[in-house]
C-alpha positions as CSV (number, residue, x, y, z in Angstrom):
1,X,35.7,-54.6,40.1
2,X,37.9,-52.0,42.1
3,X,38.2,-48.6,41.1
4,X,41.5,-49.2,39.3
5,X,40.1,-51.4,36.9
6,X,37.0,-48.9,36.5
7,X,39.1,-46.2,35.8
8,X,41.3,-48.4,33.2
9,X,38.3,-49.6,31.9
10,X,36.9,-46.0,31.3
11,X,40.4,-44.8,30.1
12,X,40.1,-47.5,27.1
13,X,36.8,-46.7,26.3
14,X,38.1,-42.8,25.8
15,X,41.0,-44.0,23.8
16,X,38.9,-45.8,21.8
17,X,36.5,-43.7,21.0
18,X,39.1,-40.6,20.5
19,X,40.8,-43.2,17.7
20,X,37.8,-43.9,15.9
21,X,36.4,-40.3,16.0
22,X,39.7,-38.8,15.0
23,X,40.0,-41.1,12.7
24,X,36.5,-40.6,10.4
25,X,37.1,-36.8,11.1
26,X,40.6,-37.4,9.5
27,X,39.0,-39.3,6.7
28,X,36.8,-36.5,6.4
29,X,39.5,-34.1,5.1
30,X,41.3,-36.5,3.4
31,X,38.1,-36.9,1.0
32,X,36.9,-33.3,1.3
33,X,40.9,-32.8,0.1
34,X,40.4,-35.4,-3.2
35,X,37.3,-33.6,-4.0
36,X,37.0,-30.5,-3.3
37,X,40.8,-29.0,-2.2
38,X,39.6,-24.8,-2.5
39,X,37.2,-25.5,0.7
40,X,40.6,-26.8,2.8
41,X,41.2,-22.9,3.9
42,X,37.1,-22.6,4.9
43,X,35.6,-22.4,8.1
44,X,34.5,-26.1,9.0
45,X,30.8,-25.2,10.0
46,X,28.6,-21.8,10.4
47,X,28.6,-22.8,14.0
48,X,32.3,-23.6,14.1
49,X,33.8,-20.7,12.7
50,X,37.3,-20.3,14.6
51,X,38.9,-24.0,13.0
52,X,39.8,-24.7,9.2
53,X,38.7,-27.8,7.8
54,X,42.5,-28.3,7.1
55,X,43.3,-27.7,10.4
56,X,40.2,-30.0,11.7
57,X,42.1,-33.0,9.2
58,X,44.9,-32.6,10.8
59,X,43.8,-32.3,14.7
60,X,41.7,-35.3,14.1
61,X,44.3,-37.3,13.3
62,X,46.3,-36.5,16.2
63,X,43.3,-37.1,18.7
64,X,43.4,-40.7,16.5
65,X,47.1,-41.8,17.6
66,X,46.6,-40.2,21.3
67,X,43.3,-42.5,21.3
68,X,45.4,-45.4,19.9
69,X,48.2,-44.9,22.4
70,X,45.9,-44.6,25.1
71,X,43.8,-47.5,23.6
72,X,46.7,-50.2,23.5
73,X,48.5,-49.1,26.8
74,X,45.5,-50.2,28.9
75,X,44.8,-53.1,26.8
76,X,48.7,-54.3,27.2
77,X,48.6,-53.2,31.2
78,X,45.6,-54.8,31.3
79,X,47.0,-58.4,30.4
80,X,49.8,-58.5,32.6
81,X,47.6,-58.4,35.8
């Protein structure tokens, strides 16, 4: 293995972790939203005091199509050699 396909190889691991990650966290606030929507505009954590649990939904899900993207690319690049 040359260090092209390590670094591909590492690259797909991050996108895939970044879409499954992203996506529980999104999950998260979409059930925290269902069941509880007045804690949306709280602090996510005591130790994590500076993001919104909305605002946490909504990164999440972001990180979860940049880990797709990133996911697929090297998966697609990745056949044609």
């Amino acid at each position: 293995m040359n260090k092209d396909d390590a670094r591909v190889t590492v690259l797909r691991v991050v996108g895939e972790a970044l879409f499954l990650y992203g996506l529980l966290g999104w999950a998260y606030g979409v059930v925290v939203q269902i069941t509880n929507p007045d804690v949306l505009s709280m602090e996510l954590s005591h130790l994590i005091t500076w993001i919104r649990v909305d605002t946490f939904a909504v990164l999440s899900f972001i990180l979860s199509i940049i880990g797709f993207f990133i996911w697929r690319l090297t998966r697609e690049t990745g056949r044609q050699h």
